[in-house]
GUBARO-368057 format. One record per residue: x, y, z of N, C-alpha, C, O in turn; residue in one letter. Coordinates in steps of 0.001 Angstrom, whole numbers, padded with zeros to 6 digits. Layout:
REM residues N
[[X; Y; Z]; [X; Y; Z]; [X; Y; Z]; [X; Y; Z]; 'A'],
...
This chain:
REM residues 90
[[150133; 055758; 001572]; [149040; 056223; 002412]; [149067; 055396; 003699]; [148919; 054176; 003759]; 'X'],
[[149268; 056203; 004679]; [148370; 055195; 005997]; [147449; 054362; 006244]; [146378; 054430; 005641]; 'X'],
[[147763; 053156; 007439]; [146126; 052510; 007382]; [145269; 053428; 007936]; [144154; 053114; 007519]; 'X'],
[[145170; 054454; 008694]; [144169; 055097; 008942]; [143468; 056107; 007987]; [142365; 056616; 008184]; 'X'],
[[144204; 056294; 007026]; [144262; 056960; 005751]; [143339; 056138; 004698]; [142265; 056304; 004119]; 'X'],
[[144415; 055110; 004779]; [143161; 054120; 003799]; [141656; 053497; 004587]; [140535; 053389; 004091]; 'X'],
[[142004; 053246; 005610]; [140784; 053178; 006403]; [139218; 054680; 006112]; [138018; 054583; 005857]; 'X'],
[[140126; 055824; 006331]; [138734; 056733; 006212]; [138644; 056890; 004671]; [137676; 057604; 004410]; 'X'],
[[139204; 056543; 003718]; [138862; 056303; 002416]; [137855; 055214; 002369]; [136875; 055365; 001640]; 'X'],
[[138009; 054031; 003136]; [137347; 052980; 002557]; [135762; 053395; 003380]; [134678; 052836; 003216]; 'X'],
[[135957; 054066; 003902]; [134473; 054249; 005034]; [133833; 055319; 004376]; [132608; 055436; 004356]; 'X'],
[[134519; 056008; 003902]; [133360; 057208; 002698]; [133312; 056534; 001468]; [132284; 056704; 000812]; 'X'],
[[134351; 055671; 000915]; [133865; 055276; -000159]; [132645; 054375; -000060]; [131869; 054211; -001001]; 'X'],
[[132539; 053894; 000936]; [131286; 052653; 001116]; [130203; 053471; 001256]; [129223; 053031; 000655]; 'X'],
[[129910; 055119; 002172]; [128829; 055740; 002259]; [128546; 056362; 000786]; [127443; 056661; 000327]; 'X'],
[[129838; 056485; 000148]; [129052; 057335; -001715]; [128915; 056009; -002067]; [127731; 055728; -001887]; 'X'],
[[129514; 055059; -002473]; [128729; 053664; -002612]; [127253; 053034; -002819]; [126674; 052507; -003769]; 'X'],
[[126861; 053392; -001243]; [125831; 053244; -000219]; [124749; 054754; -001096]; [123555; 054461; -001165]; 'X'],
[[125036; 055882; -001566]; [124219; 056664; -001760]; [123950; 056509; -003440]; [122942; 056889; -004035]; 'X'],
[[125356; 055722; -004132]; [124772; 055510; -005813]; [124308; 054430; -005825]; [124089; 054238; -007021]; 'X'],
[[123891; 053261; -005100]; [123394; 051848; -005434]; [121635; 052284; -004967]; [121216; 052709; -003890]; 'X'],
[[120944; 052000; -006153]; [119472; 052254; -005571]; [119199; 050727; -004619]; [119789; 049649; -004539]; 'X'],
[[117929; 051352; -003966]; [117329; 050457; -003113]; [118100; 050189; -001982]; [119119; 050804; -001671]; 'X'],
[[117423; 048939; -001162]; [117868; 048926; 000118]; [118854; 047619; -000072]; [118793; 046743; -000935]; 'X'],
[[119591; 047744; 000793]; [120782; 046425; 000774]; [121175; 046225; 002386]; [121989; 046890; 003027]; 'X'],
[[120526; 045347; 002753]; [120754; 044155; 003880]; [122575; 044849; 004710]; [123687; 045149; 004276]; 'X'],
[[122131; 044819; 005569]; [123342; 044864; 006415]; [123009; 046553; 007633]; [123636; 046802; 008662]; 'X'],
[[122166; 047181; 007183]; [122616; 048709; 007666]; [124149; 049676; 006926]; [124983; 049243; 006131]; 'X'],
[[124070; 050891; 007481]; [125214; 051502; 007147]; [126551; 050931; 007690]; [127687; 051006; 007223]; 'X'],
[[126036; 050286; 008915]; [127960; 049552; 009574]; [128329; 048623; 008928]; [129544; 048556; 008744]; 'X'],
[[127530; 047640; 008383]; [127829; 047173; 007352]; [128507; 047591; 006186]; [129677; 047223; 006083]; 'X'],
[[127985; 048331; 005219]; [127999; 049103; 004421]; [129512; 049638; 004128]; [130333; 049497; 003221]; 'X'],
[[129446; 050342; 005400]; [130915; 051006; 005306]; [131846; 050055; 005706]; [132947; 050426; 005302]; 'X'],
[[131959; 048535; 006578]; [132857; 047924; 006290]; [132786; 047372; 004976]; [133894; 047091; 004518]; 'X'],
[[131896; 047153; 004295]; [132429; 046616; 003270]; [133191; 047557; 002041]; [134007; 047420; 001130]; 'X'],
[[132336; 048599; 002679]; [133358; 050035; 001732]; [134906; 049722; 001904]; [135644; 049491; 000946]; 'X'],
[[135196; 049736; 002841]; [136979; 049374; 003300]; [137076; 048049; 002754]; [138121; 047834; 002141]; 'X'],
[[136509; 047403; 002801]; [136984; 045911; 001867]; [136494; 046123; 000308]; [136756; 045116; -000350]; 'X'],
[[135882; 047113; -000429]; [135806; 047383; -001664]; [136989; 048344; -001718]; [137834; 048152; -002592]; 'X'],
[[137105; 049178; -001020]; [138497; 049878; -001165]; [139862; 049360; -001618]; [140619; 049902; -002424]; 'X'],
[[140096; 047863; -000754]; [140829; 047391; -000529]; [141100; 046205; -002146]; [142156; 045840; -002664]; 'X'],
[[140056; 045987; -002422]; [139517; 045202; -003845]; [139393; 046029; -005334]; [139591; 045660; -006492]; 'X'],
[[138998; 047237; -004778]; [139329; 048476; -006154]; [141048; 048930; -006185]; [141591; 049222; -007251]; 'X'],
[[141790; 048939; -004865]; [143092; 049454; -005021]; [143977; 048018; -005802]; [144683; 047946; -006809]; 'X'],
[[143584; 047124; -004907]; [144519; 045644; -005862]; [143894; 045458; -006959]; [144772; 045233; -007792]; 'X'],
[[142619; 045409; -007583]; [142757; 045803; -008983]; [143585; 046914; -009827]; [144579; 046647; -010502]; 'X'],
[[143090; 048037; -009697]; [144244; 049201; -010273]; [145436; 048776; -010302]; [146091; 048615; -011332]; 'X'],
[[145815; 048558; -009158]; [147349; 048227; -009125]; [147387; 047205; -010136]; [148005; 047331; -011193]; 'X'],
[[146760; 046252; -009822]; [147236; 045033; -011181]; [147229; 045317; -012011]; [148246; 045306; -012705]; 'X'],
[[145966; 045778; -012466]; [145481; 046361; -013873]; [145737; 046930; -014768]; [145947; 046507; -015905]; 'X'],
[[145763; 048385; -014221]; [146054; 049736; -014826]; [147372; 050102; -014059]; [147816; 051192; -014418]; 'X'],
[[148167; 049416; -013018]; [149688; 050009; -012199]; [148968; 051043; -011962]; [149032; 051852; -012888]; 'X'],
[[148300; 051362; -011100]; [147992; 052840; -010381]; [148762; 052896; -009183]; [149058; 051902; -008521]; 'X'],
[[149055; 053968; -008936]; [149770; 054934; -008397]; [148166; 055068; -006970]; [147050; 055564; -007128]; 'X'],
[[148865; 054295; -005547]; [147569; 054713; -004853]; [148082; 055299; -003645]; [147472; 054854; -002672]; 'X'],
[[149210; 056348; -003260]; [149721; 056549; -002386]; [149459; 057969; -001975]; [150166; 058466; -001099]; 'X'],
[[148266; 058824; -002677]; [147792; 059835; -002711]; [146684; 059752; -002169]; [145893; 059061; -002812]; 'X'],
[[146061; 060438; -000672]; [144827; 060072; -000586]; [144162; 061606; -001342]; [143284; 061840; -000511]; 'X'],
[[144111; 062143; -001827]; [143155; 062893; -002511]; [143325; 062904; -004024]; [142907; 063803; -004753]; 'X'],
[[144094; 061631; -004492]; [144245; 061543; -005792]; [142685; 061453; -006134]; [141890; 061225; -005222]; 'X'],
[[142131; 061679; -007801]; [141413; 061036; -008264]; [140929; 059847; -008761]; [139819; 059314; -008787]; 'X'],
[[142303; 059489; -009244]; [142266; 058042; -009164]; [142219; 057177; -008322]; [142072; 056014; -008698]; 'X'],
[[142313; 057435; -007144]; [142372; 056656; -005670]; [140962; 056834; -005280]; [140438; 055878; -004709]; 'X'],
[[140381; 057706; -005451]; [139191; 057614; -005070]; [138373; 057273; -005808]; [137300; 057173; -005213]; 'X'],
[[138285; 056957; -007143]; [137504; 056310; -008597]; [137613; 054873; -008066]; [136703; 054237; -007535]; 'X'],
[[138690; 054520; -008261]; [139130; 052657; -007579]; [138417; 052768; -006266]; [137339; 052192; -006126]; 'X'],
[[138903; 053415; -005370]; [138076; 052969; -003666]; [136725; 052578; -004223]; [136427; 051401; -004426]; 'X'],
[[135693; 053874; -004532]; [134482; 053847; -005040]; [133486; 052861; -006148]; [132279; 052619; -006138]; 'X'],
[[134506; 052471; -007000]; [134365; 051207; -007760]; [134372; 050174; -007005]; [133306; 049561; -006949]; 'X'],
[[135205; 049798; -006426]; [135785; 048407; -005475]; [134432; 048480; -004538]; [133746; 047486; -004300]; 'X'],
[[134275; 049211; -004264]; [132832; 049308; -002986]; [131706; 049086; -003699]; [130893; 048304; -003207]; 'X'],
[[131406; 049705; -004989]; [130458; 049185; -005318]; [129943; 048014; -006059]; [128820; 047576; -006311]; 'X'],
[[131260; 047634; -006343]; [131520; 045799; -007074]; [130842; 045066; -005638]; [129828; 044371; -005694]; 'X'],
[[131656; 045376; -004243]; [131783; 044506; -003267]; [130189; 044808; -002609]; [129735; 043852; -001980]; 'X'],
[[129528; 045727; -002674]; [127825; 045829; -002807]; [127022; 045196; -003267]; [126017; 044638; -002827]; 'X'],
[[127605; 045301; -004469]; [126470; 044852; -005389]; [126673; 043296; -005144]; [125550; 042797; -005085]; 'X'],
[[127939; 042051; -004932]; [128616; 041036; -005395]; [127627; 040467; -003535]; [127128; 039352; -003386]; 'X'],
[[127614; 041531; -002487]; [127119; 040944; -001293]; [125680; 040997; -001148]; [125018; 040542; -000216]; 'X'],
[[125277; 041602; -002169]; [123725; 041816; -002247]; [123449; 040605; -002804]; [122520; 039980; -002291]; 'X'],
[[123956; 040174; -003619]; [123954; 039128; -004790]; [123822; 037512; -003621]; [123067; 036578; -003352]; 'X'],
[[124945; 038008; -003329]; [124713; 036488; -002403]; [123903; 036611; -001193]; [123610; 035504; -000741]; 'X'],
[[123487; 037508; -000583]; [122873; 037644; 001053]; [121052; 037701; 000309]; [120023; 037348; 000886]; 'X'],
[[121219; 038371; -001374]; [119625; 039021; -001446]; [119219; 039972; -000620]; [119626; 040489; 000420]; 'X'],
[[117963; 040116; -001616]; [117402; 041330; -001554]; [115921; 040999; -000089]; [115313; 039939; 000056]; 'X'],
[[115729; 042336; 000783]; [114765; 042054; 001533]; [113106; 041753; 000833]; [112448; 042617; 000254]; 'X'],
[[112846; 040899; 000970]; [111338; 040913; 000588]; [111096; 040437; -001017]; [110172; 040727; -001778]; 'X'],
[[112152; 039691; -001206]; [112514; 039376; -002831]; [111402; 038000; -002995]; [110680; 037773; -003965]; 'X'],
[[111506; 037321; -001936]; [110517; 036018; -002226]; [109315; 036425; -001314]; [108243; 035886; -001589]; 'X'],
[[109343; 037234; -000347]; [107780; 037738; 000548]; [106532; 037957; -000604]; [106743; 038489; -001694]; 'X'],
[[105192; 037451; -000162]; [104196; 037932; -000840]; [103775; 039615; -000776]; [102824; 040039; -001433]; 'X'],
């Protein structure tokens, strides 16, 4: 796959990401979707290690299960450390 290829993978995977994680998470959508491309990038080198996936298909299913996973590990893992808005506010 291309980097521009894997690039607009990692930027929708961060917006379906961004639409299955409830609540609000710190950063905005530009955020969001870079970190989608860096969960992309963290779901494909898992597979590959993991399971040897095959990621040279951009409309595979499996390429897009890993992107989408990896984004939402790398969500949830930046929520974790940045927190939640209004978590200690009265």
């Amino acid at each position: 796959m291309s980097f521009l290829g894997f690039l607009l993978l990692g930027l929708i995977a961060g917006a379906i990401a961004k639409l299955i994680l409830p609540g609000r998470q710190r950063g905005g959508w530009i955020a969001t979707l870079l970190l989608g491309v860096v969960g992309a990038l963290v779901g494909g080198w898992l597979g590959s290690l993991l399971f040897d996936a095959n990621l040279q298909d951009f409309f595979s299913l499996q390429t897009w299960l890993l992107a989408i996973g990896g984004s939402i590990v790398v969500l949830l893992v930046y929520g974790l450390i940045v927190g939640r808005r209004g978590a200690d506010s009265p």
